[in-house]
N, CA, C and O atoms as CSV, one atom per row, in Angstrom:
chain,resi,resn,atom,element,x,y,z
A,1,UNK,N,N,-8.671,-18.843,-0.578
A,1,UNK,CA,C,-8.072,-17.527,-0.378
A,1,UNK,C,C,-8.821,-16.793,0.723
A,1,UNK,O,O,-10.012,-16.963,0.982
A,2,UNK,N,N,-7.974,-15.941,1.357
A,2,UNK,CA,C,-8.796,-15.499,2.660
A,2,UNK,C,C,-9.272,-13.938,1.977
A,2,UNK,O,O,-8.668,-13.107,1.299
A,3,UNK,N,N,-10.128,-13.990,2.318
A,3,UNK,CA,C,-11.493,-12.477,2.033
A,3,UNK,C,C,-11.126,-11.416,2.588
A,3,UNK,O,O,-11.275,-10.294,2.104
A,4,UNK,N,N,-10.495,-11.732,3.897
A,4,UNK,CA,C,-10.412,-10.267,4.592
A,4,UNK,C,C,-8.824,-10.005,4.221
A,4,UNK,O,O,-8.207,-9.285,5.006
A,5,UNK,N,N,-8.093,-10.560,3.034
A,5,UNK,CA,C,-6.414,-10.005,2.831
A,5,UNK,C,C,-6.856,-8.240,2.499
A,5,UNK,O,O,-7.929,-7.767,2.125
A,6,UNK,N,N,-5.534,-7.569,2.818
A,6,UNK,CA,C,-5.823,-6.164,2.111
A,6,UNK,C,C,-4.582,-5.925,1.615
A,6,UNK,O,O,-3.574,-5.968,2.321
A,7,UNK,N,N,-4.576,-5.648,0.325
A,7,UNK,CA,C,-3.363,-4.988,-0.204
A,7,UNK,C,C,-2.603,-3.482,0.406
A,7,UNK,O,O,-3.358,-2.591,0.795
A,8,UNK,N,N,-1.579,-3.338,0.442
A,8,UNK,CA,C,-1.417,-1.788,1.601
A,8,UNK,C,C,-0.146,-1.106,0.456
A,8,UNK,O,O,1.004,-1.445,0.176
A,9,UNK,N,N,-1.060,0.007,0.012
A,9,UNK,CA,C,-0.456,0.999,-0.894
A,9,UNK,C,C,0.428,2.312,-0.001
A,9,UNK,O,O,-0.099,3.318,0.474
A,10,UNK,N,N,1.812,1.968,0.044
A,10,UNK,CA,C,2.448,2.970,1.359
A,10,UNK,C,C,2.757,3.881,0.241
A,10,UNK,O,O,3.241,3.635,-0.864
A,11,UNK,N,N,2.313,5.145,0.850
A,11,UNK,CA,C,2.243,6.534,-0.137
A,11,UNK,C,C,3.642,7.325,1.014
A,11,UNK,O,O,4.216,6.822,1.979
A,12,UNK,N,N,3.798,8.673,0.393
A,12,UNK,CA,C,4.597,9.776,1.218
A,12,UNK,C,C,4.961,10.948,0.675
A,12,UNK,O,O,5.998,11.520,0.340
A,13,UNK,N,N,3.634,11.163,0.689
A,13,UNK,CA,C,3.357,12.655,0.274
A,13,UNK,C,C,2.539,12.801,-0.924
A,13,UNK,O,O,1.875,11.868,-1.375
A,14,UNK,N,N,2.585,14.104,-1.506
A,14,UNK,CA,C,1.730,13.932,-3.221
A,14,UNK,C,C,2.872,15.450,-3.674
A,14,UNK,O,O,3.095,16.538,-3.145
A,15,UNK,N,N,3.358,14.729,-4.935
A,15,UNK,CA,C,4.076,14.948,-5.822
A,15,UNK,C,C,5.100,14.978,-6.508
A,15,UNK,O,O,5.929,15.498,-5.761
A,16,UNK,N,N,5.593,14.748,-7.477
A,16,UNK,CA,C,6.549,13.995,-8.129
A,16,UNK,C,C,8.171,14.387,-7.755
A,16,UNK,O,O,9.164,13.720,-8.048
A,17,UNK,N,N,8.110,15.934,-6.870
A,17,UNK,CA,C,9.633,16.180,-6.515
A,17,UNK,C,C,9.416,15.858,-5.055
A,17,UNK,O,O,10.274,15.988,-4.182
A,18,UNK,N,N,8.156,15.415,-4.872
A,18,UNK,CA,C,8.330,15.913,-3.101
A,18,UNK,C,C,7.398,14.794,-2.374
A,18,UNK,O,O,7.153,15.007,-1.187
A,19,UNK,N,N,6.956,13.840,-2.859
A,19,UNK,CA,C,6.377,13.190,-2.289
A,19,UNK,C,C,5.720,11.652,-3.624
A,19,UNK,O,O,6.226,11.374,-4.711
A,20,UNK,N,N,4.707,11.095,-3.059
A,20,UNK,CA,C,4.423,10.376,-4.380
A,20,UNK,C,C,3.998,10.922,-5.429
A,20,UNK,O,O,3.352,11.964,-5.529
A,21,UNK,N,N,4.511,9.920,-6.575
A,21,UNK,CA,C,4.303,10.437,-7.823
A,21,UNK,C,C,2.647,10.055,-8.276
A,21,UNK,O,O,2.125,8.961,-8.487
A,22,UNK,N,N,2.149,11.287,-8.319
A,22,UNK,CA,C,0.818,10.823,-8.455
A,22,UNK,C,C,0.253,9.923,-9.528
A,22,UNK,O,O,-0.609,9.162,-9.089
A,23,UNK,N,N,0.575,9.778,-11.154
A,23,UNK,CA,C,-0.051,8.867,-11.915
A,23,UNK,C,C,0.672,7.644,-11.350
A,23,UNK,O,O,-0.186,6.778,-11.519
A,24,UNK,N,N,1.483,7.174,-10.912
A,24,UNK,CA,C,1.949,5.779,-10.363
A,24,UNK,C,C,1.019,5.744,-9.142
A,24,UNK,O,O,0.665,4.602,-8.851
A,25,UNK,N,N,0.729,6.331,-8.671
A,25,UNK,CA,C,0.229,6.104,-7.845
A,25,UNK,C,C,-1.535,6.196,-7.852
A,25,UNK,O,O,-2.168,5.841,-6.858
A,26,UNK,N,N,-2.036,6.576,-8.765
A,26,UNK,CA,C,-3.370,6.438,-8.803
A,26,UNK,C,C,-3.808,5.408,-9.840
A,26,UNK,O,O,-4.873,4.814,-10.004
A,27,UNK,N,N,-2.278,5.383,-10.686
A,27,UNK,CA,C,-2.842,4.102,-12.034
A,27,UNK,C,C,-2.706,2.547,-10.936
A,27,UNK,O,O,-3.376,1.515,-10.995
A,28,UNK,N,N,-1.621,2.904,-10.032
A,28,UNK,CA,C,-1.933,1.495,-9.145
A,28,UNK,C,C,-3.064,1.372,-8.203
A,28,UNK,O,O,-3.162,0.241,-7.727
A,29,UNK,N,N,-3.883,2.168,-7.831
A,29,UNK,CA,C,-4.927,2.226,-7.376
A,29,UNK,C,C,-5.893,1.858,-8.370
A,29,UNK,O,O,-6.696,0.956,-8.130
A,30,UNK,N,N,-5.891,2.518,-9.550
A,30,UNK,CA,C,-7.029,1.614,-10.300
A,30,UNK,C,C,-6.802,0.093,-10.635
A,30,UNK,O,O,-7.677,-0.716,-10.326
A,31,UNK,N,N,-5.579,-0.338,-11.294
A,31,UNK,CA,C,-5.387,-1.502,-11.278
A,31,UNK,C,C,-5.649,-2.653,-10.078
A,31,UNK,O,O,-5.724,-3.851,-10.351
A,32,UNK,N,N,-5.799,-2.042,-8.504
A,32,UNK,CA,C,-6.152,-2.662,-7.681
A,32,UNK,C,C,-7.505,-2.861,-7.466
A,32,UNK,O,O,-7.956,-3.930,-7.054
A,33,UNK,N,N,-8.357,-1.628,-7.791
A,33,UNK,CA,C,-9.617,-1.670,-8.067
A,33,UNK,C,C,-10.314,-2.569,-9.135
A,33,UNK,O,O,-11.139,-3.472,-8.998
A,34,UNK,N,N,-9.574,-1.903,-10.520
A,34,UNK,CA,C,-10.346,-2.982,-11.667
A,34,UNK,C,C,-9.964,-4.715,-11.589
A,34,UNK,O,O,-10.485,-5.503,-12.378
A,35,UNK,N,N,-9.089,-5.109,-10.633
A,35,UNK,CA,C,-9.235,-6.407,-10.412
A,35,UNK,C,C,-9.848,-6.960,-8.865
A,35,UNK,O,O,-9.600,-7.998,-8.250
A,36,UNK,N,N,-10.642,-5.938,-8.570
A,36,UNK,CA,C,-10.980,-6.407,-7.300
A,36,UNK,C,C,-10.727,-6.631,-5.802
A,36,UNK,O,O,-11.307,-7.062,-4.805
A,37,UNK,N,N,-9.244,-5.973,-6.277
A,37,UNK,CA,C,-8.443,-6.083,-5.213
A,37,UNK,C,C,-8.839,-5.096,-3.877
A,37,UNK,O,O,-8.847,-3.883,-4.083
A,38,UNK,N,N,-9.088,-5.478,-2.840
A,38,UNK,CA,C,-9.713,-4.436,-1.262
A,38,UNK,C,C,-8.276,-3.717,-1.279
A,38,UNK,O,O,-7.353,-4.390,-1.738
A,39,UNK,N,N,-7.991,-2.418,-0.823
A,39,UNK,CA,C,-6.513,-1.971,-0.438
A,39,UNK,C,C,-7.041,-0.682,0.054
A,39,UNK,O,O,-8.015,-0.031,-0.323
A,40,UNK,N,N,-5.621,-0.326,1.578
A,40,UNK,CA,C,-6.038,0.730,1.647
A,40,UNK,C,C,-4.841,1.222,1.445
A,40,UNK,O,O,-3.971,0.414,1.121
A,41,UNK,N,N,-4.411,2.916,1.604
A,41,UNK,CA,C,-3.439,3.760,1.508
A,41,UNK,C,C,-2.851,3.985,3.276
A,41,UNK,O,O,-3.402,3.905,4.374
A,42,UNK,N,N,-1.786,4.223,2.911
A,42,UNK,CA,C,-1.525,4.783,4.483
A,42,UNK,C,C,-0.052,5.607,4.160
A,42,UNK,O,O,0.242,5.836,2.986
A,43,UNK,N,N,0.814,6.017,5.230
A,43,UNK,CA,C,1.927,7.195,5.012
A,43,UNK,C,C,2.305,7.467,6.131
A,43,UNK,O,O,1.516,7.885,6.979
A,44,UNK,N,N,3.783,7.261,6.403
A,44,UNK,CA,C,4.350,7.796,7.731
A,44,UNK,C,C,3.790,9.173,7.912
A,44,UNK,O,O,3.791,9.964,6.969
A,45,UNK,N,N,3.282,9.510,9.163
A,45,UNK,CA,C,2.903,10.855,9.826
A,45,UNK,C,C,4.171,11.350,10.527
A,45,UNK,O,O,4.561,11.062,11.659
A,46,UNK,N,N,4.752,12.185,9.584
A,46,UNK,CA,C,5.585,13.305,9.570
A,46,UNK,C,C,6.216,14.072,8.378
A,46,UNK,O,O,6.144,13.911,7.159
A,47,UNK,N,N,6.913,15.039,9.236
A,47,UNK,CA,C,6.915,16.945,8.209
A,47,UNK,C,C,7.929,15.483,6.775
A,47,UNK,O,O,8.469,14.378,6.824
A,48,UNK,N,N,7.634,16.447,5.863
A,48,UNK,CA,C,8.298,16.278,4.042
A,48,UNK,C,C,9.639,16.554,4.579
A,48,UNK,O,O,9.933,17.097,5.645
A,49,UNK,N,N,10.405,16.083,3.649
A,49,UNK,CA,C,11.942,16.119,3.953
A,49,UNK,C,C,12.300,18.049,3.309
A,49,UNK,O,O,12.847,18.945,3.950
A,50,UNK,N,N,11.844,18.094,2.149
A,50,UNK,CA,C,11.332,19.410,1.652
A,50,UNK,C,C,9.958,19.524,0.689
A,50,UNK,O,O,9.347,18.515,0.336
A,51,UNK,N,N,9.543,20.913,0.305
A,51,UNK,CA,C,7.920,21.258,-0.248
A,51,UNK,C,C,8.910,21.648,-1.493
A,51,UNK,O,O,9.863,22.422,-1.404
A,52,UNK,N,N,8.446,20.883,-2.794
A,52,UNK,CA,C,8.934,22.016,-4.008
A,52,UNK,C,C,7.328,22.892,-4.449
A,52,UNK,O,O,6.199,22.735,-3.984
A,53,UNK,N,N,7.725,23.616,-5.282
A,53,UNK,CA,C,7.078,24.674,-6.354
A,53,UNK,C,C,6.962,24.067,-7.269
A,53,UNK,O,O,8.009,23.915,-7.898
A,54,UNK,N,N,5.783,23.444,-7.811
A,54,UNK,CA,C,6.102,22.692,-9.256
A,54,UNK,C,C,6.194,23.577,-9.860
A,54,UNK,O,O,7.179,23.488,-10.592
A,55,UNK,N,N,5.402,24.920,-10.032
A,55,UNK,CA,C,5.599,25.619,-10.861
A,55,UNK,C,C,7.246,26.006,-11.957
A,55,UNK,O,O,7.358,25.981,-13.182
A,56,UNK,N,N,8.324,26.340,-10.861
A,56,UNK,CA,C,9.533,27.006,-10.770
A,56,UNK,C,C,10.607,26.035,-10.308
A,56,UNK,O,O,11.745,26.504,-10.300
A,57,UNK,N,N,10.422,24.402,-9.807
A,57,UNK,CA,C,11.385,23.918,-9.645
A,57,UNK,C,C,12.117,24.303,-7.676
A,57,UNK,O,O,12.876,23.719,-6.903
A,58,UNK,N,N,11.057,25.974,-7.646
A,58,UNK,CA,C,12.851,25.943,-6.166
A,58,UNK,C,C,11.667,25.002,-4.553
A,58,UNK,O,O,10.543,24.515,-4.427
A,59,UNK,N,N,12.748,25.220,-3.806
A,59,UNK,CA,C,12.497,25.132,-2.774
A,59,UNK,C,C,11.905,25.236,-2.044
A,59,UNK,O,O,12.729,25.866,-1.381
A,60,UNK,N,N,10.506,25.171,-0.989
A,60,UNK,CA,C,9.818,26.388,-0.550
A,60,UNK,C,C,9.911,26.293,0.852
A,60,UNK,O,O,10.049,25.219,1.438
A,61,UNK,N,N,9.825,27.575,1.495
A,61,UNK,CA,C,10.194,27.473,2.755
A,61,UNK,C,C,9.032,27.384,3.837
A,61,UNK,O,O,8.636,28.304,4.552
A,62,UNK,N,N,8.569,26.057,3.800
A,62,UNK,CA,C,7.204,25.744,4.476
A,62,UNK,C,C,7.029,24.212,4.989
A,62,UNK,O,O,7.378,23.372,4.160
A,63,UNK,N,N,6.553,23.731,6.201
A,63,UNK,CA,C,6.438,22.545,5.992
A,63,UNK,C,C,4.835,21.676,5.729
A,63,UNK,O,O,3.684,22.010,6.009
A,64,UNK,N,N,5.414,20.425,5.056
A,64,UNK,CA,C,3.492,19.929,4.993
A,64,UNK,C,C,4.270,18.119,5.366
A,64,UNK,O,O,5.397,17.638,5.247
A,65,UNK,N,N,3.044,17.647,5.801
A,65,UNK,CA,C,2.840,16.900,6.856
A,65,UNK,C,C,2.769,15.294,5.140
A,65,UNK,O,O,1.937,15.273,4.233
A,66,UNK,N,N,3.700,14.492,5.311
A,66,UNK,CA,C,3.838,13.427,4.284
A,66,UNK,C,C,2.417,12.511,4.308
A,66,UNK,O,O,1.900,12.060,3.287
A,67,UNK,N,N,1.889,12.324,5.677
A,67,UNK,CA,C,0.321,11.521,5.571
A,67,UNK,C,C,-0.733,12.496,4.935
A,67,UNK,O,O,-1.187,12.296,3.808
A,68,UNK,N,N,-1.113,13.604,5.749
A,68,UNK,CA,C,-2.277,14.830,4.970
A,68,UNK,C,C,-1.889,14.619,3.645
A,68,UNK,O,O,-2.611,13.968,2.890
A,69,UNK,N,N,-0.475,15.257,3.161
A,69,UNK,CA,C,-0.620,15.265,1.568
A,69,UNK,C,C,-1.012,14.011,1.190
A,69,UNK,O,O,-2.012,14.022,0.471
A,70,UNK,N,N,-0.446,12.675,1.495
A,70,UNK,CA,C,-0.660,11.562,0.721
A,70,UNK,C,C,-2.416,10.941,0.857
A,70,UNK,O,O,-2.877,9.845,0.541
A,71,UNK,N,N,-3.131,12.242,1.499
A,71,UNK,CA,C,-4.650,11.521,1.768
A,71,UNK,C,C,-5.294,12.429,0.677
A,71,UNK,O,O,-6.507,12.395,0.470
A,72,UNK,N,N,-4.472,13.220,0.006
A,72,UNK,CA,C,-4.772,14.056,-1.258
A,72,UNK,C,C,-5.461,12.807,-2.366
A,72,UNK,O,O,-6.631,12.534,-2.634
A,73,UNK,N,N,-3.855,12.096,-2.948
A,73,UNK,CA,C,-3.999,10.715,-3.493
A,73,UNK,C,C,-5.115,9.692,-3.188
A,73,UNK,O,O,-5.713,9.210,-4.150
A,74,UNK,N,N,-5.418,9.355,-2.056
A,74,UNK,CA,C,-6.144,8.197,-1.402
A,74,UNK,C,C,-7.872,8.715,-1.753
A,74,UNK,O,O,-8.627,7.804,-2.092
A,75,UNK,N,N,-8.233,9.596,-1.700
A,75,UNK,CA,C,-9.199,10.246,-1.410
A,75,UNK,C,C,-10.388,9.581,-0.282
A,75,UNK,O,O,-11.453,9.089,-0.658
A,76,UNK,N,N,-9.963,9.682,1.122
A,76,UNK,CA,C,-10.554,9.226,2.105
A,76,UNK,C,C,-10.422,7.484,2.480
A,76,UNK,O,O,-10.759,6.926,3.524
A,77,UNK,N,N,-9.861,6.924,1.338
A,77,UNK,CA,C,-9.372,5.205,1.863
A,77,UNK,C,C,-7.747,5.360,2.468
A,77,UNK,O,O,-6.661,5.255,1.899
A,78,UNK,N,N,-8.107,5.644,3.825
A,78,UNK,CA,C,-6.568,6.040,4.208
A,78,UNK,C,C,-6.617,5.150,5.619
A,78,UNK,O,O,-7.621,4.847,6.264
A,79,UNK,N,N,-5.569,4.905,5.828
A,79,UNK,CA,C,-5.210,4.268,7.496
A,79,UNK,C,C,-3.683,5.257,7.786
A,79,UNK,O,O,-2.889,5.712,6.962
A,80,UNK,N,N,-3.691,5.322,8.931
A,80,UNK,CA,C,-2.729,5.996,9.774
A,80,UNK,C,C,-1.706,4.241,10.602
A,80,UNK,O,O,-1.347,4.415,11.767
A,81,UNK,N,N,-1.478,3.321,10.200
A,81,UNK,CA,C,-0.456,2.607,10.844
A,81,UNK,C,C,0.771,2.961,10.691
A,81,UNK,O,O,1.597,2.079,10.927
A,82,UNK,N,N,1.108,3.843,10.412
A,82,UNK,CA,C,3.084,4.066,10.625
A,82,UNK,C,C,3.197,5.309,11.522
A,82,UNK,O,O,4.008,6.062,10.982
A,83,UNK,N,N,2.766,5.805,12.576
A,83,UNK,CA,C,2.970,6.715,13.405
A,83,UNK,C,C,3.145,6.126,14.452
A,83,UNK,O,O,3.376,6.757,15.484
């Protein structure tokens, strides 16, 4: 088996109306971890299609960037290849 394979976790965004769903997405990060598995995160660099309010469900009228949020998730194991 080759050493240098890396598993590639494609994220897009952080949160469950608006981007990745974070426990899927951090329970597959541990599962990649507790078996050893090397992986990094990465996320197309560009604006969210829309921002919700978890609080309230609406809309919000703002934009945030789908890689930044998804380096929320990653916490610093991130690559930028889809820009």
């Amino acid at each position: 088996m080759n050493e240098n394979l890396k598993t590639a976790v494609l994220l897009s965004g952080c949160g469950v109306f608006d981007g990745s769903e974070i426990h899927e997405s951090v329970l597959t990060l541990l599962a990649l971890s507790q078996n050893n598995l090397d992986f990094i995160c990465t996320a197309p660099d560009l604006d969210q299609h829309h921002v919700i309010n978890h609080v309230n469900g609406n809309e919000m009228n703002e934009k945030r960037n789908a890689f930044i949020e998804s380096s929320r998730i990653s916490r610093g194991k991130f690559v930028n290849y889809l820009s």
